[in-house]
N, C-alpha and C positions, 0 to 999 in steps of 0.2 A: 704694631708691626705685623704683617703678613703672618699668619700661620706657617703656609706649605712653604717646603726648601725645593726652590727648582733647578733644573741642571739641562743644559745643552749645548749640541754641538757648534762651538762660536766662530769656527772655519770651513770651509767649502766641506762637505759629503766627498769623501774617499771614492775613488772607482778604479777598476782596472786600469782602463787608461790613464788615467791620473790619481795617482795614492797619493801624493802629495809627504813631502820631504817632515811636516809636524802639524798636529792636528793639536787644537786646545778647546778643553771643555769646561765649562763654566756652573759653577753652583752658586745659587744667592738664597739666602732665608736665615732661618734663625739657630738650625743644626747643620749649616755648612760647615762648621767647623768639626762636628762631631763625625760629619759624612768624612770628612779628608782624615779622623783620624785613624776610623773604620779601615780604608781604602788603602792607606801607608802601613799600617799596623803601627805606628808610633804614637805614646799615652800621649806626647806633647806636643802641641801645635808649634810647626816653626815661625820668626820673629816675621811681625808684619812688612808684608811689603819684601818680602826677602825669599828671590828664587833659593830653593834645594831639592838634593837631587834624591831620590825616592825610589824606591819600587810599590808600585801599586799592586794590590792583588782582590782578586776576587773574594768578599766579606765571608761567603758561603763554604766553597771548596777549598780557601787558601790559597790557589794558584795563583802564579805570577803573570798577570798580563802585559808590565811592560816597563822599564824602568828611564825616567825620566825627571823631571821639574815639575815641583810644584809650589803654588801659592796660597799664601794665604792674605785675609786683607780683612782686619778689623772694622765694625763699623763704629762712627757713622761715617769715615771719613772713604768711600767705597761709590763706585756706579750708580750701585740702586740706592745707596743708603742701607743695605742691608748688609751684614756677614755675608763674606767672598770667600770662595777659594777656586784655583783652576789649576787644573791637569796640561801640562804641556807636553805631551807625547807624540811616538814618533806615527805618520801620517797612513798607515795600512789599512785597509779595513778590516780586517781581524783584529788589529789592535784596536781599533777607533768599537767597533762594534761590542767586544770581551767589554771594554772598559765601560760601556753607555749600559750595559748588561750588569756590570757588576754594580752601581751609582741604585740602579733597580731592583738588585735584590736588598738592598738597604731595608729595603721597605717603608721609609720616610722620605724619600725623595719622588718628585714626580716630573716629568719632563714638561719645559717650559712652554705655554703657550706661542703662540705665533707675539713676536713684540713685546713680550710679559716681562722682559730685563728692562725694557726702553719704559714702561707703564712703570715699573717700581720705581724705576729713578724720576720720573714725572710726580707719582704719591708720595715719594720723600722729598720734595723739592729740589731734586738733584738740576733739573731742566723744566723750562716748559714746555707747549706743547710747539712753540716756533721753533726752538730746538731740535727738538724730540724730533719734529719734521725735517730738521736742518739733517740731522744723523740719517734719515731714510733717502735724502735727493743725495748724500755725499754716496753713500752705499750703489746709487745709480745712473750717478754721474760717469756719461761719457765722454765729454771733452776737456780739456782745461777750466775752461770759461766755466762750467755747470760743477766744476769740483770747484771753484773758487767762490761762486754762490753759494753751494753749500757751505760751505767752510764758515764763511762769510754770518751764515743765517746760526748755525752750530755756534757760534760763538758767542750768539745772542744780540747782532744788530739791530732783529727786528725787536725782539725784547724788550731790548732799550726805548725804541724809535714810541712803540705804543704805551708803555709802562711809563715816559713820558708825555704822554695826550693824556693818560689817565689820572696822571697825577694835579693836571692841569685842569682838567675837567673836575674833576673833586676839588679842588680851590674856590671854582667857582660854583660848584652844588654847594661848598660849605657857606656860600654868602647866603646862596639863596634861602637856604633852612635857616641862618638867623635870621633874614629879612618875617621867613616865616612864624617859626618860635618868638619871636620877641618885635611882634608890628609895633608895640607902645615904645621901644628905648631908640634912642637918636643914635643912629646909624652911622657911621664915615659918611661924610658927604660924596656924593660921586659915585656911591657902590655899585647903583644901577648900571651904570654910562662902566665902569670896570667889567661887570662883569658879561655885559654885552660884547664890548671889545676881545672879553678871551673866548667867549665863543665861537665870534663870529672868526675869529684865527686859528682854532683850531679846527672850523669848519673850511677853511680854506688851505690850511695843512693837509687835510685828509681826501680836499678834495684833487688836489696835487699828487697825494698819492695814489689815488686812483687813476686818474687818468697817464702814471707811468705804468707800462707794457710791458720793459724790459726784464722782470725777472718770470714773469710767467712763459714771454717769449722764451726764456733762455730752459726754462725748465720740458717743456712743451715740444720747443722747438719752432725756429722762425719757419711760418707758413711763405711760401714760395709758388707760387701756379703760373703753370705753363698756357699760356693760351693762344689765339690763332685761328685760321682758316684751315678745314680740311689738307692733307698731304701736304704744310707748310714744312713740317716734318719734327713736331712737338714731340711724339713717340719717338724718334730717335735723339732727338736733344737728349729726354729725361733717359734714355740707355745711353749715352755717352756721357754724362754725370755720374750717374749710377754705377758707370764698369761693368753690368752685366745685362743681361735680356729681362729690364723689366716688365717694359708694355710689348704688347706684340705689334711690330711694323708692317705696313702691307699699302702700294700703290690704290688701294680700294678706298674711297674717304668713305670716314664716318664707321672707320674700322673700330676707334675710342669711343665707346657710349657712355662708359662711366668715370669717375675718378680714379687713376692710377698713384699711389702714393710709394713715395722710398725716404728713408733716413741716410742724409748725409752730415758727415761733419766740413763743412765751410770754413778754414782758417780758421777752426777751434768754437767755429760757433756750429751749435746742433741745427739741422736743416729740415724739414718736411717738405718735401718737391711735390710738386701734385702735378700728373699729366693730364688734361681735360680732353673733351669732347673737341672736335671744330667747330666754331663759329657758324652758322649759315642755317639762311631757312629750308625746313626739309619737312617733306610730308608726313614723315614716318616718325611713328607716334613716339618709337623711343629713344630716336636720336633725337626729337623735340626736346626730351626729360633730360639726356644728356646734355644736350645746349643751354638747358634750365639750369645744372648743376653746375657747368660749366662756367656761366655768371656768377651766381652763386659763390661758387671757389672764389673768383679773383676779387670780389665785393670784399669779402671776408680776410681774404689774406694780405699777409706783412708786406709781400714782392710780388712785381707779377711780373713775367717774363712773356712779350707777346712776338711771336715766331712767325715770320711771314715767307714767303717765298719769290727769292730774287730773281727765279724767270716770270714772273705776274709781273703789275701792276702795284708792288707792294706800299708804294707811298699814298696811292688811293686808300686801299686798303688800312694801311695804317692810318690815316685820318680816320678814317669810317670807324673802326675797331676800336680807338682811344677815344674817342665821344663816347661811344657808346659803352665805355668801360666803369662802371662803377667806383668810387674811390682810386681812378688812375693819379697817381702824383708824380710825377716828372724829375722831381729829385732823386727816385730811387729806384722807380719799374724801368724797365731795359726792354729796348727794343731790339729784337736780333734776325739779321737776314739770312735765314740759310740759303742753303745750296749756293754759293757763289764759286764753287768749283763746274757748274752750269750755267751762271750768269756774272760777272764778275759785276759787282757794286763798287761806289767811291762815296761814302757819305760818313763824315765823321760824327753825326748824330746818333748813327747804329754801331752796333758789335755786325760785324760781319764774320760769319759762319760758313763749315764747311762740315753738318754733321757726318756725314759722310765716308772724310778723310780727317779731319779733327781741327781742318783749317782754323785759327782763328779762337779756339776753346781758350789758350790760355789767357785772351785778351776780355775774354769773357769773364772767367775765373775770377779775375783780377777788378771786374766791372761788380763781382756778383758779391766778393767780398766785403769792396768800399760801403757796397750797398747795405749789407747785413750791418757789418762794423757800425756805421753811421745808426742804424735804426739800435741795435744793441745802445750804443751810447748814450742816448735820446737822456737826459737829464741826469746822466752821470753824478755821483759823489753825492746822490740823496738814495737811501737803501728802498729798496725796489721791493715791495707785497709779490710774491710768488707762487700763488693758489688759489681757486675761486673761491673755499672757504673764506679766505682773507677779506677776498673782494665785496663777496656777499654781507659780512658780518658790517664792513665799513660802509658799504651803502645803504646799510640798515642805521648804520652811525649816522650818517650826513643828514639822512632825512630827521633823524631826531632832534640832530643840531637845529636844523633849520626853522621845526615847528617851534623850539626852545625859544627861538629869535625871537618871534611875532608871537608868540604864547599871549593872549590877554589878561591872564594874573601869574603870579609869582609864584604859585603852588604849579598850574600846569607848565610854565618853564621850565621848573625843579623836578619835573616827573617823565618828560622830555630826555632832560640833561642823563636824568638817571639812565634812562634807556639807552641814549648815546653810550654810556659807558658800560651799561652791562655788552651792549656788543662789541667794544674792546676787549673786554676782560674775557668772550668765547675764545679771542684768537689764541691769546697766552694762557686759557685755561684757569686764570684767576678766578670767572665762572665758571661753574662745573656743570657740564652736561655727561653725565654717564652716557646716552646713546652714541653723542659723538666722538668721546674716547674712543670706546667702543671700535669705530669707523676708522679714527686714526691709528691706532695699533695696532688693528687688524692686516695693514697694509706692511709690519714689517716682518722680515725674517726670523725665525727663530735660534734665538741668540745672541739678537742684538740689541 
């Protein structure tokens, strides 16, 4: 068990402007219990799991800072796995501060590192570390959709999903070490031709998981890039999504030199909008670099929205611009005509727009949505890898699978396979890399 007892603030920081109606503070270790009796002044802990109401006070002076609820919570059956207790008081910052003051003069408590509650419950097996990251995307989840992943990951699907390959992969490591330990005794017939077949399935499970998008999309947010000809009027598209003055507009082309980005929520789905550069050749060296990045963007992104202008030429234009668009897919990038409050269009292949006056936007909307929805859905009801860690650790998998296949003796398959699954076992933390702990609990709040 952990030596030091830690304690902190497990609710938003108190402020003027918002003091907030109850503030609760959290102790984990091995004299949490002694700290809450210090703090009550009562020789007896109340029964576990069982709010009462308390006056807390200062260990030192005796004063009373605040009277309220408290907890207590036996371990092991507790967060971290460790002895709990927590302060539910009322949300001031005089009281929230007296109280974090008084936990301090204990003189055996120390306040909680950044993530240090999420880490104990990770070293006592409370969660892994897919969890553990499930609790930090639920904590900064802003839509529906990204709290429902979380939730989703929190509960342990990914868990499951790998803690299943691994189990599977050890079945068939376990043939190969008898094939290896014991060359002279007769085998199951077959064993070879078996344990090929579970390889080469769970090399194709994993590679199916890879190639799903959808939870990193969702976490990330679906990349979206505007693109287009000079003064097609891209900059104003992405301010009239946006609701304020993100890019600056101006009759001048090639006012955009670099990528303009905003976060939108799309019908619950998280959005990254990119406004780009204009299309076209120009001499000037660093709207060339923006043209560059410009490409770039829409190569790389989920959606691409390409914005013409419907006093031009725009159906030329649009041919030209969609050849030469990198990853254009037709199922789901949108073509949009603005200014038709200047040129009125009839073509039901586009959204016709009117950035302008808002012509048109809802029809859009409702274009950009299907569009998102569809790409979000992409292999639905199979749980979705959510982090490049993930990603990294399994393409580390696949390649090992693969040498495993074609291995020329039965010792390098088996030492292959092994590797396939130590890089499983990075994701859930069944291997243990101290640095990359480290990395991961470093990223959450203190508290939680």
């Amino acid at each position: 068990m952990t030596e030091a007892t830690i304690y902190a603030l497990g609710t938003p920081t108190p402020s003027r402007a918002h003091p907030g109606a109850i503030s609760v503070i959290r102790l984990s270790g091995p004299r949490a219990g002694e700290a809450l009796v210090a703090l009550t002044g009562k020789d007896v802990l109340p029964a576990s799991r069982r709010m009462v109401l308390r006056t807390v006070r200062d260990p030192v002076s005796g004063e009373a800072i605040d009277r309220g609820l408290v907890v207590w919570f036996e371990a092991p059956n507790t967060e971290t796995g460790e002895p709990m207790a927590e302060l539910h008081l009322h949300g001031g910052r005089a009281v929230v501060s007296a109280a974090l003051d008084a936990i301090a003069h204990l003189g055996f408590c120390r306040l909680a590192e950044p993530g240090e509650f999420t880490r104990r419950a990770f070293e006592h097996g409370k969660l892994d570390l897919t969890e553990a990251e499930g609790i930090a995307d639920l904590v900064a989840a802003e839509t529906g959709a990204q709290r429902r992943q979380a939730l989703q990951q929190m509960d342990g699907a990914l868990h499951r999903l790998y803690e299943a390959w691994r189990g599977a992969g050890l079945r068939a490591l376990a043939h190969l070490e008898a094939a290896i330990d014991f060359p002279d005794e007769d085998l199951p017939g077959g064993l070879a031709d078996e344990v090929r077949v579970a390889i080469a399935e769970l090399q194709s499970e994993v590679e199916t998981h890879l190639a799903d998008r959808r939870g990193e999309r969702l976490r990330e947010g679906l990349s979206i890039a505007i693109i287009g000809p000079p003064n097609a009027g891209k900059s104003s598209l992405l301010n009239l999504l946006a609701r304020r003055d993100a890019a600056i507009v101006s009759e001048t082309a090639g006012t955009t030199r670099d990528v303009i980005e905003v976060h939108l929520d799309l019908g619950g789905w998280p959005v990254v909008l990119a406004d780009t550069a204009g299309l076209r050749a120009s001499p000037d060296a660093i709207e060339q670099e923006g043209v560059r990045r410009a490409k770039a963007r829409a190569a790389a992104a989920d959606l691409r929205l390409l914005v013409l202008d419907a006093s031009g030429d725009w159906r030329a234009e649009m041919r030209t611009l969609i050849a030469a668009t990198e990853n254009w897919n037709p199922a789901y990038d949108i073509v949009v005509v603005n200014k038709i409050d200047l040129a009125p269009v009839e073509s039901p292949e586009v959204v016709q727009l009117s950035a302008n006056n808002g012509a048109g936007l809802p029809d859009l909307l409702v274009r950009l949505e299907r569009s998102a929805g569809e790409l979000m859905q992409e292999g639905a009801g199979v749980v979705p890898l959510t982090r490049a860690r993930h990603r990294e650790a399994l393409v580390e998998c696949q390649a090992a699978l693969g040498r495993s296949l074609v291995a020329p003796e039965v010792a390098l398959a088996a030492e292959d396979l092994r590797l396939a699954l130590r890089a499983i076992g990075r994701i859930t933390g069944t291997v243990r890399i101290d640095e990359l702990l480290d990395v991961i609990f470093r990223d959450f709040c203190i508290g939680k």
